[in-house]
N, C-alpha and C positions, 0 to 999 in steps of 0.2 A: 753568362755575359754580364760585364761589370755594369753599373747605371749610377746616375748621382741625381741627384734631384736639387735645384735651386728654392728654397723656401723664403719669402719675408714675414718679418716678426712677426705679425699678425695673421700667420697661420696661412694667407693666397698664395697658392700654387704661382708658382713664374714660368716656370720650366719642364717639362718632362725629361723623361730620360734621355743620357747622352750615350749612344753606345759605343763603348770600347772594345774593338777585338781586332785581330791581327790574323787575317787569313789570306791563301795561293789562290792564285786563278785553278780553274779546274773546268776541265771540257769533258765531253763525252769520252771515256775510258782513258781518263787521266788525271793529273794532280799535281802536288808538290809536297816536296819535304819541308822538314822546319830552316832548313838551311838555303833554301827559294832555290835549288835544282827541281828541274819540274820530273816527275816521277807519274810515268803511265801505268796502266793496267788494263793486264790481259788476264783474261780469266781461261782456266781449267773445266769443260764441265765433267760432270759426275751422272750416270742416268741408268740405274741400277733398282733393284726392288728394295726400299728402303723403310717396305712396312708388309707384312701378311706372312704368309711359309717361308718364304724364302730370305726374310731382311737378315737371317743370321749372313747371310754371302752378301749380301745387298752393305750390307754397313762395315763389313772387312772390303772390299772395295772400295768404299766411300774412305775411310779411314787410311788404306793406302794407299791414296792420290795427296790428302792432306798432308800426310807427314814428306812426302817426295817433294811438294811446293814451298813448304813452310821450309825444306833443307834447302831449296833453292832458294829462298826470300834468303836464307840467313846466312848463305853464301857468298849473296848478293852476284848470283849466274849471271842475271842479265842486268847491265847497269842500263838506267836509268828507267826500270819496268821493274815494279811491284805484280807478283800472282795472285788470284785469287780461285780458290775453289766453288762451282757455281753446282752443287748437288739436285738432281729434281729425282723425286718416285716413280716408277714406270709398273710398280706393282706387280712384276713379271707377267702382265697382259699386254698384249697388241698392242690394243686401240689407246690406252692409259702411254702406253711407249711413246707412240708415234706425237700422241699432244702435249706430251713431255718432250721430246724432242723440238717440235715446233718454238715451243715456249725455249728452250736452249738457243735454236737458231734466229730467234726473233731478237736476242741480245746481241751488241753490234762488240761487245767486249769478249766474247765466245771464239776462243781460237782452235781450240782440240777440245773432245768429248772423251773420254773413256767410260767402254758400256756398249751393249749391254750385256747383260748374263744370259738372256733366254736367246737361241738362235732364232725361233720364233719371232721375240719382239724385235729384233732385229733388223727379218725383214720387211719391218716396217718405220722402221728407225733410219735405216740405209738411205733408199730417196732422199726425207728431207733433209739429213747431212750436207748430203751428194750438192743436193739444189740450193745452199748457201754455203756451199766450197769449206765446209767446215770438216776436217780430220778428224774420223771418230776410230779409236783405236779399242776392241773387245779384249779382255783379258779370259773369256771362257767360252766364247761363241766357239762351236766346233763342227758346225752342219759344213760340209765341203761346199755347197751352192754358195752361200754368201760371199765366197771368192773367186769362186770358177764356174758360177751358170749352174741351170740342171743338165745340160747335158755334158756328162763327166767326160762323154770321149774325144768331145770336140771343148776343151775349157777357153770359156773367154771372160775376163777380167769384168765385172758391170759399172764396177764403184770404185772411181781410182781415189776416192777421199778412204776408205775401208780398209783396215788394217785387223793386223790378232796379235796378242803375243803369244798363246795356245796353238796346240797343236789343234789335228781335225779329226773328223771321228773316221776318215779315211784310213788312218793310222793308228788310233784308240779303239776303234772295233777289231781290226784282223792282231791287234797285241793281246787283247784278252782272249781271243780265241786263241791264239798258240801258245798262251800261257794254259790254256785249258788241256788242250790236245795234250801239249806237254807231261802232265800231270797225270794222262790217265782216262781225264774225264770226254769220252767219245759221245754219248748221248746227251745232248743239250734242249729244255724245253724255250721259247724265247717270248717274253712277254714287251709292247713296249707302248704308250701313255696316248699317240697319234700327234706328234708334237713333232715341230719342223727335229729336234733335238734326240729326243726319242728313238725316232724310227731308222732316223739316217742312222743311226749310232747301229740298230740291230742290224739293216739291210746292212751294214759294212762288217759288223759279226759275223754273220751267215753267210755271208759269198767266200769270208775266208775260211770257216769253219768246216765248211763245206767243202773248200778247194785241200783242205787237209786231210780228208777224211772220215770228218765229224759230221753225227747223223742228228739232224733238228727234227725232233720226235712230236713238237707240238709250237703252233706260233698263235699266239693269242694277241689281244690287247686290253685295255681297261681307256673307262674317261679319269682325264685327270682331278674330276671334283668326287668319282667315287673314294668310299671306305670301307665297302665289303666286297672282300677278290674270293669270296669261295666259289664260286661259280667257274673262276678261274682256274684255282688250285684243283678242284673237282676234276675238269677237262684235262688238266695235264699231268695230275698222280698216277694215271693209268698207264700213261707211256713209258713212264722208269727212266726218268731222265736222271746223269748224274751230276746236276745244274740247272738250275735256273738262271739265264740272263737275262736282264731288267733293261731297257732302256727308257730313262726317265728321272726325276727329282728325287729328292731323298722323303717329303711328305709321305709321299704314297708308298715307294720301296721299304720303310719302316715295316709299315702294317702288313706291308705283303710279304715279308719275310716270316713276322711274328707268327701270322695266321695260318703261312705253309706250313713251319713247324707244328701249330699246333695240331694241321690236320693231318700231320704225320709224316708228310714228304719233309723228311729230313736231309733234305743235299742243299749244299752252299747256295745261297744268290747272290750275283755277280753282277754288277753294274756299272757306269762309267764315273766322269766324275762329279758327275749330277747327285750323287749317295755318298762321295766324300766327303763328309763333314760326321762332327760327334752327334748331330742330333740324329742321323741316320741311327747310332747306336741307340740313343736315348728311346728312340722311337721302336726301334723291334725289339729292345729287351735284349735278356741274356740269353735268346735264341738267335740272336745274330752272331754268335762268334762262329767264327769260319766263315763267315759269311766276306765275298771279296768286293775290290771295286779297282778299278784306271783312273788314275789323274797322271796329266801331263806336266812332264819335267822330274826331275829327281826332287826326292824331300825337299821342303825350306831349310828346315834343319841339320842337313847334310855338309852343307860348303860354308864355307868363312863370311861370303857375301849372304848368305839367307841366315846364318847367324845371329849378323849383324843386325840384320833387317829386322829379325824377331827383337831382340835388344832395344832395338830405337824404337821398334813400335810398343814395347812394353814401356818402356822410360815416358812416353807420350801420352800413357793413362787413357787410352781410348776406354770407351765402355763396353765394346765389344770385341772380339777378337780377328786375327786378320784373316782364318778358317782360310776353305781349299786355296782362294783365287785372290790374296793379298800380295804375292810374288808376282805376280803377271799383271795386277795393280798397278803397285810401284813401279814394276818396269816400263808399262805401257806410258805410266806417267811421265816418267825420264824421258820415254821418246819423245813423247811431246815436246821437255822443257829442253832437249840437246836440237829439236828442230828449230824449238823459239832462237836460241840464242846467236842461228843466223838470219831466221825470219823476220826478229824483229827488229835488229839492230838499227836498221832506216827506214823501219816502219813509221809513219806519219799517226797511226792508230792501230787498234790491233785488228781491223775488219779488214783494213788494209794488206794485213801478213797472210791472211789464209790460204790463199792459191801456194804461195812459196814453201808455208809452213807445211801444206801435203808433200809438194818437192822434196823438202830435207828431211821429211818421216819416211820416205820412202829410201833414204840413204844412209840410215843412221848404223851403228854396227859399235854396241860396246857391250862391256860383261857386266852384264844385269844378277839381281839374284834368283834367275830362272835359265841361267846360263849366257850363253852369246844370244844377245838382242840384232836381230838384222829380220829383213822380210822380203821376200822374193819376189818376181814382175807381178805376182797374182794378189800379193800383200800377205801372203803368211807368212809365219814365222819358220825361218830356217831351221831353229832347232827342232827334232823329234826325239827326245828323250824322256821316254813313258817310264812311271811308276805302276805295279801291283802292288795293292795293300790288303792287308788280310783281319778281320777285327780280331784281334786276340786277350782276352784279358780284360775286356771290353771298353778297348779301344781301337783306334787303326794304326797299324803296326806295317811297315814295307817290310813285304814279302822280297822282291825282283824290280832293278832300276835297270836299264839298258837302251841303248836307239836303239829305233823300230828299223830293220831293214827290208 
């Protein structure tokens, strides 16, 4: 800020500083450019694990929502609204979720959330969304309750602010099992964390596995702060399974793969998309190859649009990479920014858009880079096009892409 000061000869202060600058009115979740159009701002949040086991997923989701805003800032999507990404740590715990959340919904600039990773945190993340009309859209939540109740046979919608762009483990469980069946392997042992994430993923395994004709010769579980499963692999080397299914993170599935092998149960472990990621390899070693895992949607790498996506988000220099749920990310993010650009159009602020902004997330339908983006009465996503990947070479390699039928 410029200043001049008036002095006489004799050295007496006369004057203090006069100050010159040139600045916009600016209100609560708003401003102006240099050109005195006034220019608001709606913020994007972010509320992912962005520090502990899991930040490698936690910061490839953070990273694509940035780059999906920054392409709409410099589009200029919505005139006369500036984006902003508003990221908080949920540390993939509960209680860490839920006051992270709170803190999201306590900002009156807060129009959409993407997040979280844990279904888990989740369901504690859900309410306070719900209760300041805020659109939180998950790019990996896959527990079927967060959408449809626990009771699957009666499904009723809880959270109409709640959305996914992932499939569910409805779907993600009974494909790995018939990619199992498929293949041969008829005895399955199933181990899984006790995590909203977890378990649903197994119980949705074994009803199908089961309904195929596959024999689950041992169902165990572990905590998820354990790091010694022999006790585990103990109880279930005796059954002769030709599998192990994991339902749970890639932390823990590492070690438990490394230490089956080493205690000699050498059959594949198979897990969801919780173990898709390369630290999952880093972590078991070169006893994970063959070892498989389900993520939803076909490669990133596959279609012209995930191409791209990999391209822009490599050109953007993040420090970390966009790993399994960078495509469901960015997509989720879009929805947000294609519901902003009817929501907010005569919006007076952006607290004001929130009710509408859930309306047009619920209607939205273009070709995202995880395929056709749209979500159904329950708020999931329409597409069900699962990947097997197998680590080969010690990496993760697609085995089988197909819709689940």
């Amino acid at each position: 800020m410029p200043q001049r000061s008036l002095i006489r000869a004799g050295g007496v202060l006369l004057a203090a500083s006069l100050a010159l600058t040139a600045c916009g009115s600016r209100d609560s979740g708003g401003g102006s450019n240099s050109g005195g159009t006034t220019t608001k701002t709606a913020k994007i949040g972010v509320i992912a694990p962005l520090s502990g086991d899991l930040s490698a997923l936690g910061k490839g989701i953070q990273h694509s929502v940035e780059l999906a805003v920054k392409q709409a800032n410099d589009s200029n999507a919505i005139p006369g609204w500036k984006l902003e990404v508003y990221a908080v740590d949920d540390e993939g715990k509960a209680e860490v979720g839920k006051n992270a959340a709170t803190k999201l919904a306590a900002d009156d600039a807060v129009v959409g959330v993407v997040g979280n990773l844990n279904s888990s945190v989740s369901q504690q993340t859900q309410p306070v969304f719900a209760a300041a009309k805020i659109t939180q859209i998950s790019p990996a939540n896959t527990n079927p309750t967060l959408t449809k109740g626990a009771d699957a046979a009666n499904p009723k919608r809880t959270y109409a602010t709640y959305f996914r762009t992932c499939t569910t483990d409805a779907i993600q469980g009974p494909f790995a099992a018939q990619y199992l069946l498929a293949n041969g392997m008829t005895k399955v042992a199933t181990i899984h964390d006790k995590k909203a994430y977890g378990q649903g993923l197994v119980d949705a395994f074994t009803a199908e596995f089961k309904k195929g004709g596959g024999t689950v010769t041992s169902a165990q579980t572990i905590n998820p702060d354990e790091s010694n499963y022999q006790a585990v692999v103990s109880a279930i080397s005796p059954t002769g399974p030709q599998a192990v299914y994991y339902g749970g993170e890639y932390p823990q599935a590492g070690p438990l793969s490394q230490q089956m092998k080493a205690a000699g149960l050498n059959v594949p472990l198979m897990g969801g998309d919780g173990i898709y990621d390369p630290k999952y390899v880093d972590l078991a070693g070169k006893t994970s190859e063959g070892d498989l895992s389900t993520s939803v949607g076909a490669p990133t790498d596959s279609t012209d649009a995930g191409k791209k996506f990999l391209a822009d988000y490599d050109a953007a220099k993040y420090a970390e990479p966009a790993a399994a749920y960078g495509g469901y990310s960015y997509d989720a993010a879009n929805a947000i920014i294609n519901a902003l650009k009817v929501s907010l159009k005569d919006a007076a602020n952006a607290k004001a858009a929130r009710d509408a902004t859930t309306t047009e997330v619920g209607k939205v339908s273009f070709d995202g880079v995880t395929g056709k983006v749209s979500f159904d009465e329950y708020g999931d996503a329409t597409s069900k096009v699962l990947t097997v990947y197998k680590v080969t070479g010690g990496k993760w390699v697609a085995a089988k892409t197909d819709t689940f039928k």
